[in-house]
C-alpha positions in Angstrom: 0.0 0.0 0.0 3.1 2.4 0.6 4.3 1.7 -2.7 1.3 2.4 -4.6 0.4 5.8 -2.4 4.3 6.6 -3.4 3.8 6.0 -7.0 0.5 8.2 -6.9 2.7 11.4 -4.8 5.7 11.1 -7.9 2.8 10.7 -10.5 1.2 14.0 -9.3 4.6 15.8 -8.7 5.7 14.7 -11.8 2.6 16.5 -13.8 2.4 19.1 -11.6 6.0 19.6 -12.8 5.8 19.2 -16.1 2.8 21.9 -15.4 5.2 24.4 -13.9 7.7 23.9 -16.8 4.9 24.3 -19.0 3.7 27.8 -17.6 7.0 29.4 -16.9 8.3 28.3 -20.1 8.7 32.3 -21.3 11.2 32.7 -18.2 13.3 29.5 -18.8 13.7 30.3 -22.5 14.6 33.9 -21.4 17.1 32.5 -18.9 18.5 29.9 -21.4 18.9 32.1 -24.4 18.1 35.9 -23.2 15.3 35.9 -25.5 12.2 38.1 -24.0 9.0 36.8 -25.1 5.6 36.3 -23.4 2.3 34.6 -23.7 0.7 37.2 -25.2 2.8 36.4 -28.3 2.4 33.3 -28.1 -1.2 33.6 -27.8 -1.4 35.7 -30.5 0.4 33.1 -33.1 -1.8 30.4 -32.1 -4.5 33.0 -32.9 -2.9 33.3 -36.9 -3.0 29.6 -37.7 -5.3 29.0 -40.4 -8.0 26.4 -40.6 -6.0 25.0 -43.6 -2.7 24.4 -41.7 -5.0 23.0 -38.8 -6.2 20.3 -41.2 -3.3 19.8 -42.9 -1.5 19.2 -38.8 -4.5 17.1 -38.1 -3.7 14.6 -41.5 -0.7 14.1 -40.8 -0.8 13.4 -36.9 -3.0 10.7 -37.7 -1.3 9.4 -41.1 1.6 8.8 -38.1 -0.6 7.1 -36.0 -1.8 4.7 -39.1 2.3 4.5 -40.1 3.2 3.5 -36.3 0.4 0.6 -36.9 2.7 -1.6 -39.3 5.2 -1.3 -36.4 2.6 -2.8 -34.0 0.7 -5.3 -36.6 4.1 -6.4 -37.7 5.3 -7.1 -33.9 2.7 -8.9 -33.5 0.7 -11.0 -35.5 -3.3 -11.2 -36.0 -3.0 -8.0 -34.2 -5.7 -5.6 -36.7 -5.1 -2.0 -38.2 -8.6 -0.8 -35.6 -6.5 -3.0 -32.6 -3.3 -1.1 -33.3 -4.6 1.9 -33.6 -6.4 1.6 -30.4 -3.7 -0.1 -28.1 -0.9 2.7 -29.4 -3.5 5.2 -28.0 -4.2 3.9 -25.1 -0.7 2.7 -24.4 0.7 6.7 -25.3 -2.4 8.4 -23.1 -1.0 6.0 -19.9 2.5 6.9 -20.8 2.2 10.8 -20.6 0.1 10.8 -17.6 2.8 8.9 -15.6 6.4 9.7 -15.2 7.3 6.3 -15.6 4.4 5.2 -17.9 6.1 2.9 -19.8 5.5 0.3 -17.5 1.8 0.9 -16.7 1.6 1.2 -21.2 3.5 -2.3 -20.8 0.9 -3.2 -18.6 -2.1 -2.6 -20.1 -0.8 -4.0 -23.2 -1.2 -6.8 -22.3 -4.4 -6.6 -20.4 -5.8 -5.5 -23.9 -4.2 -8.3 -25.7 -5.6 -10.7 -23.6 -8.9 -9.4 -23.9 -8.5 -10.1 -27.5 -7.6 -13.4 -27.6 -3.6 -13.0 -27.7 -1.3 -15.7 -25.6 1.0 -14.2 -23.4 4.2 -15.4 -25.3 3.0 -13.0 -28.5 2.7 -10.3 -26.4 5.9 -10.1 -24.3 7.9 -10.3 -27.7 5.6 -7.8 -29.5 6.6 -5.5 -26.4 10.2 -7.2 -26.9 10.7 -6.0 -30.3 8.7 -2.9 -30.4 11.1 -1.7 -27.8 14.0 -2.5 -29.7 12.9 -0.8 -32.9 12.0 2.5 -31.0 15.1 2.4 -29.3 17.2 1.4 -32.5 15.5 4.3 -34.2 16.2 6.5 -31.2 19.9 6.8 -31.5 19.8 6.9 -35.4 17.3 10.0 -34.7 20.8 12.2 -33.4 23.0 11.0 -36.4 20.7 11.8 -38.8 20.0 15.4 -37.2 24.2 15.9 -37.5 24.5 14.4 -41.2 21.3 16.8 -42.0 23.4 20.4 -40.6 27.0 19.1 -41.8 25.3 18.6 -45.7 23.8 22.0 -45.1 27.2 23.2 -44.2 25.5 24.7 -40.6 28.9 23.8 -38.7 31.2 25.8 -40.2 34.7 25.0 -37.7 36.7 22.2 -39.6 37.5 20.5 -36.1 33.7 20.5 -35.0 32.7 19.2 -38.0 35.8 16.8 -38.2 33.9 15.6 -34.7 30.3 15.7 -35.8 31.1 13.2 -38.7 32.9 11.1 -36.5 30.4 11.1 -34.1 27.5 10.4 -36.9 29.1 7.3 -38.3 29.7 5.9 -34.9 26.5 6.1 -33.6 25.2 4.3 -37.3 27.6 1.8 -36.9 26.8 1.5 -33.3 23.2 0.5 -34.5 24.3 -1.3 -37.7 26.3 -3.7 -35.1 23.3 -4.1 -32.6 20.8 -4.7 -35.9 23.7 -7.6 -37.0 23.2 -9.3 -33.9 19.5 -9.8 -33.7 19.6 -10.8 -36.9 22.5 -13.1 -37.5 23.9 -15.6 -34.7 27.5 -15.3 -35.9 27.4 -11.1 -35.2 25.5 -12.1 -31.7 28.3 -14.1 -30.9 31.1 -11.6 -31.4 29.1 -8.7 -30.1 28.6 -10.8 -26.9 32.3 -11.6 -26.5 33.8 -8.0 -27.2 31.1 -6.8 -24.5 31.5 -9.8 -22.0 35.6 -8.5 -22.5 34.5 -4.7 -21.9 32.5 -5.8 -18.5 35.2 -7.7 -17.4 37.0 -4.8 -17.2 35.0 -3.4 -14.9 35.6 -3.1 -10.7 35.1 -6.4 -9.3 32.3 -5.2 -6.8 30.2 -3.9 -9.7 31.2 -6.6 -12.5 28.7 -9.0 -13.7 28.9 -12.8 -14.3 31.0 -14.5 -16.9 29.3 -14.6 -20.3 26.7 -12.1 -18.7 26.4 -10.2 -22.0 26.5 -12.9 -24.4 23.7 -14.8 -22.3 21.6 -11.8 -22.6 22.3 -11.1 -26.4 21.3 -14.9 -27.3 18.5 -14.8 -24.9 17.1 -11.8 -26.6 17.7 -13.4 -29.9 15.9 -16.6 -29.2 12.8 -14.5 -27.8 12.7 -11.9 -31.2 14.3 -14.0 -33.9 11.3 -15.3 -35.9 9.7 -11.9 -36.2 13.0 -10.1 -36.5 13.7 -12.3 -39.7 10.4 -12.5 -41.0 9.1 -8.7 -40.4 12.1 -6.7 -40.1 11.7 -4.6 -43.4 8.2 -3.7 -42.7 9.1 -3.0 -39.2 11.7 -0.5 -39.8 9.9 1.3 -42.9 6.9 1.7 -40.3 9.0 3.0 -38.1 10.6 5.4 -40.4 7.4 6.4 -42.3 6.0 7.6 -38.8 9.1 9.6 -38.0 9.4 11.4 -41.4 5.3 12.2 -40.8 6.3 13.6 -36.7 9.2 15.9 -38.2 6.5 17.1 -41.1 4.2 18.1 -38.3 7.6 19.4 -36.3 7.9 21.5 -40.2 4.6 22.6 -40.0 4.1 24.0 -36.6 7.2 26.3 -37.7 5.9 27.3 -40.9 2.4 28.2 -39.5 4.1 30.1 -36.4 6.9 32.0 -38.2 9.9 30.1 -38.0 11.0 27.6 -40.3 14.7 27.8 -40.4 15.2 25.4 -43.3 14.8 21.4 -43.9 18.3 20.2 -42.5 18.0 22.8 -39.3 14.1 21.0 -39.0 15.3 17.6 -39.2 18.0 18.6 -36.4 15.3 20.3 -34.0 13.2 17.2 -34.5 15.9 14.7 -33.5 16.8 16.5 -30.6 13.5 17.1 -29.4 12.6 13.5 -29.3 15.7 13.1 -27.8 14.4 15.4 -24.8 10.9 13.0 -24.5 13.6 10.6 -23.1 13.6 13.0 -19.8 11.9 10.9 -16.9 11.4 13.9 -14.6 8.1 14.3 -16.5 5.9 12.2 -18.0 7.5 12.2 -21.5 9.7 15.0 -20.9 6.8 17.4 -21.1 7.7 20.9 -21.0 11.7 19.8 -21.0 11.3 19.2 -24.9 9.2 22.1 -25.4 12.3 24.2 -23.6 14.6 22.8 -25.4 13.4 22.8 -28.7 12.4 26.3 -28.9 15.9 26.7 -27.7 17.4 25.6 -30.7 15.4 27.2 -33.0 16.1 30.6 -31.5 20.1 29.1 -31.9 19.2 28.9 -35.6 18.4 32.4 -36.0 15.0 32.4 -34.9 12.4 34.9 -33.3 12.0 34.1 -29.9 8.3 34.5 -29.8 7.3 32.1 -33.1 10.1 29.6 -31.6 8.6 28.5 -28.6 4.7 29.0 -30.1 6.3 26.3 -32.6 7.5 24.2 -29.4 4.5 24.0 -27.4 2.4 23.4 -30.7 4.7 20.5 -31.8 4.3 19.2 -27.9 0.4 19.7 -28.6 0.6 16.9 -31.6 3.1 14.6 -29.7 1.8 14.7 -26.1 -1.2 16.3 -25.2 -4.0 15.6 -27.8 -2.8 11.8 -26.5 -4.5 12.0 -23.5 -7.6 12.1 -24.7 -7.2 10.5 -28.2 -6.5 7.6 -25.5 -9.6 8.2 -23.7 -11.3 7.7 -26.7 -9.5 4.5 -27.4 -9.8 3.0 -24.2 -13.2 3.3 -24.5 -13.6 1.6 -27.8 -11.3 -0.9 -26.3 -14.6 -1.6 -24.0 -16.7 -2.0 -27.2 -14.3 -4.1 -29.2 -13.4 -6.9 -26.6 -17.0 -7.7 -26.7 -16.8 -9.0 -30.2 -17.7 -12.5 -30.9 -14.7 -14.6 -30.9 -15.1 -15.5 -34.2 -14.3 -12.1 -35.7 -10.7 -12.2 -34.2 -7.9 -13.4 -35.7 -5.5 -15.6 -33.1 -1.9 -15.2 -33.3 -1.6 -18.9 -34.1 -4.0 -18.8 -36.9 -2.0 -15.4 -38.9 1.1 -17.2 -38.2 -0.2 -20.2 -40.3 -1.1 -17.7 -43.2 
C-alpha cells in the first residue's frame, strides 16, 4: 500500500512539474537564451494559424498514427489495423500521464491483448521488439539530425565538423552492429564476447557474471528472432514512415508560427527534441522538450516569440492531444473486446497464413 500511495505522490509531482515547466516556459527560454518573449505572443500566433494548416497538422498526426500501426501489426501477428490503432492510443495516453508510464503502457498492453484473444508469449515479444525498434531508431534519430546540418554546411569549424562526422558514423555503426546481432547468430556471438571483455574490465564489486552479455544477447535473440527475420523490413519502414510524418508536423508547426529555419535545421530540431521526451522527470519529458526545442530554433536564428509558439504546438501533436485520443481509445477498447470470438484473428491462426 506504501508503494502504490508513493507512485500516486511522484505521478502527481511529476505533472504538476511538467505543469510548472509548461507555464513558466517564457522565463526559462529567457534565462537559457536571453530571448524576451511572453504569452501574449504566443497567444497571439496560435490566434494566426489558419483552418488549412490546422487540417493539414491534423492529417498528418493521424497518417503517423496509421504509419506507427505496421510497427505494432508487424510485432505482432493477428493483431488488426482498428487493434493497433487503439492499443498505441491507449498505451501513449498512460505513458504521458505517468512519469514512468512505460511500465503501466506495458501493462495494459497486455491486459488489452488478452482481452483479444492473444497468448501471453506473443505479447511479451511484441513488447520485446517494439522496444527494440523504437530504441534502434532513437539513437539513429541524433546521427541523422548531424548528417542533416553538416550537408547544409550549418557547422562551419573544420575541427567541430571533423567531430560531428565522426560522431554520426559511430552512432550508425553502433546501430548497424546491434541490428547484425539480432539478426545473425554469428554477429551475436562476437558482439557478446567484445562486451562480455569490456565488462570484465570493470571493478570487481560492480562486474557482472561470466558470459553475462552474451547470455543476454542470445537470450534476446531466441525471444525476437522469428519476427525479426520474417518482419524486419516492414518494421523498420513503419518506423521510419511515422518519423518522417512527426518531423513534417515538427515543419509545420514552424511554418504556421513563423519560423522555419530550413529542412536540415528541421530535421535537427526534430531529432533533438525526441531526444528530450527521453527526460523521466516528466511524464515524456513534457515541458523539457518544449524548452529545449524552442531553444534551438532561436540558436538557428530564430524569433523568440514564433520559436517557442512552434514548441509548445509541436508538444500539442506529440503529447497532449494523446491523452484524450487515449480516452477515446480505451473506451472503444470496451466495445471491441465484446466482439464475438469468431471475428478475431488468433496469433496462431496469422502465423499459419
Amino acid at each position: 500500500m506504501r508503494g502504490k500511495w508513493a507512485q500516486v505522490c511522484l505521478s502527481v509531482a511529476s505533472l504538476a512539474l511538467a505543469v510548472l515547466l509548461v507555464v513558466f516556459l517564457p522565463q526559462i527560454l529567457r534565462a537559457l537564451t536571453g530571448a524576451e518573449v511572453g504569452w501574449a505572443e504566443i497567444g497571439a500566433r496560435f490566434r494566426a494559424l489558419s483552418p488549412g494548416m490546422i487540417l493539414l497538422m491534423t492529417g498528418l498526426w493521424l497518417a503517423s498514427l496509421l504509419a506507427y500501426t505496421f510497427v505494432m501489426t508487424g510485432a505482432l501477428p493477428g493483431l488488426g489495423r482498428l487493434q493497433a490503432l487503439t492499443l498505441n492510443a491507449a498505451g501513449s495516453a498512460v505513458s504521458n500521464l505517468l512519469p514512468f508510464g512505460g511500465a503501466a503502457g506495458v501493462a495494459l498492453t497486455f491486459g488489452m491483448t488478452k482481452g483479444w484473444g492473444f497468448a501471453t508469449r506473443p505479447v511479451v515479444v511484441y513488447t520485446l521488439v517494439t522496444g527494440i525498434w523504437n530504441t534502434l531508431f532513437r539513437f539513429i534519430l541524433p546521427a541523422v539530425g548531424l548528417i542533416a546540418l553538416l550537408l547544409a554546411g550549418r557547422i562551419p569549424d573544420d575541427r567541430v565538423t571533423g567531430a560531428a562526422w565522426a560522431g554520426a558514423v559511430s552512432i550508425l555503426v553502433l546501430v548497424a552492429v546491434v541490428a547484425a546481432a539480432l539478426y545473425w547468430e554469428r554477429a551475436a556471438d562476437l558482439l557478446g564476447r567484445g562486451l562480455d571483455r569490456l565488462l570484465g574490465l570493470l571493478p570487481r564489486r560492480i562486474r557482472r557474471p561470466e558470459h553475462w552479455a552474451s547470455e543476454a544477447i542470445h537470450r534476446l535473440r531466441a525471444d525476437t528472432a522469428e519476427i525479426v527475420h520474417r518482419r524486419w523490413a516492414g518494421l523498420s519502414l513503419g518506423m521510419i514512415a511515422f518519423l518522417v510524418l512527426q518531423c513534417l508536423i515538427m515543419a509545420a508547426c514552424a511554418v504556421a508560427t513563423g519560423c522555419y529555419p530550413g529542412p536540415a535545421e528541421i530535421v535537427a530540431v526534430f531529432a533533438v527534441s525526441r531526444v528530450l521526451t527521453s527526460a523521466l522527470v516528466t511524464p515524456s519529458g513534457a515541458g523539457i522538450m518544449e524548452g529545449g526545442t524552442a531553444a534551438m530554433l532561436i540558436a538557428f536564428g530564430q524569433p523568440a516569440g514564433p520559436a517557442l509558439a512552434a514548441a509548445i504546438l509541436f508538444g500539442f501533436w506529440t503529447y497532449t492531444i494523446e491523452i484524450p485520443w487515449g480516452g477515446l481509445a480505451l473506451g472503444a477498447w470496451s466495445l471491441l473486446r465484446r466482439r464475438p470470438s469468431g471475428e478475431r484473428t488468433s496469433p496462431e491462426a496469422a502465423s499459419r497464413s
